[in-house]
N, C-alpha and C positions, 0 to 999 in steps of 0.2 A: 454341897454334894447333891445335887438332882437328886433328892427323894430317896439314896440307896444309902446302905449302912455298910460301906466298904471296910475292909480291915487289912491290917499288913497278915501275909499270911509265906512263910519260907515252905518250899515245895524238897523236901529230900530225898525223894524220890533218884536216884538215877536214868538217864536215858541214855540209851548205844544206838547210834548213827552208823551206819555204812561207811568205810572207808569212798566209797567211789558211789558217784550221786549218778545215776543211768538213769536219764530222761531221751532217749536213745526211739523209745514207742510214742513219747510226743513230736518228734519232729516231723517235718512236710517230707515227700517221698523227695524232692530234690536234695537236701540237705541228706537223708539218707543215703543216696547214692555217694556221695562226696566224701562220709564218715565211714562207708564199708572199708574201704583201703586200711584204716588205723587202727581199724576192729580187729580187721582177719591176721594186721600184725599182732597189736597188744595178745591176742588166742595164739599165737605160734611161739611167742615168746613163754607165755603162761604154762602152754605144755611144755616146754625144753626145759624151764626148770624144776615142773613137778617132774620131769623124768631122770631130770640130775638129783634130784630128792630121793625119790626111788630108788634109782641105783644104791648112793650112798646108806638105804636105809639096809637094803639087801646084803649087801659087804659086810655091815658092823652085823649084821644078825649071823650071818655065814660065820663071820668069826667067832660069834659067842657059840654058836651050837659046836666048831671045832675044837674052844675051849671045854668042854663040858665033858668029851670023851679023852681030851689029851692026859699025858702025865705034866708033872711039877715043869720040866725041862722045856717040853712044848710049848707049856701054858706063857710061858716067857717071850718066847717067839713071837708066842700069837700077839700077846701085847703088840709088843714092837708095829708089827702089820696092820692092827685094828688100829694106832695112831697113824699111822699111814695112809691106811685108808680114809680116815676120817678126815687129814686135808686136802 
């Protein structure tokens, strides 16, 4: 061993990585231009479904707050609708 006193040593630490690795500010302005197109998709897609997220989160809430003022008989209904909504 060169002069050092190594040892086994287990690291248990946890690390969290990013799903999605953006090297995006390293690239050359040519390669840049090339990747705007997949960009300004993957961003249109990303908003349409946090807006289908929304919606749906908007409906189950809409329904619990009309459960909370209904009676026994309504509250019934509401079910029905809140699973409805929800697929």
């Amino acid at each position: 061993m060169a002069g050092t006193e190594a040892g086994k040593a287990k690291i248990l630490k946890s690390v969290m990585y990013p799903r999605v690795l953006d090297i995006y500010s390293l690239c050359t302005d040519e390669l840049k231009k090339s990747l705007d197109h997949g960009r300004e998709f993957d961003a249109k897609q990303r908003e349409e479904e946090d807006n289908k997220r929304l919606a749906g989160l908007k409906a189950e809430t809409d329904v619990k707050d009309k459960m909370e003022e209904a009676d026994d008989e309504e509250k019934q209904r509401l079910k029905l609708v809140g699973a409805a909504a929800k697929k």
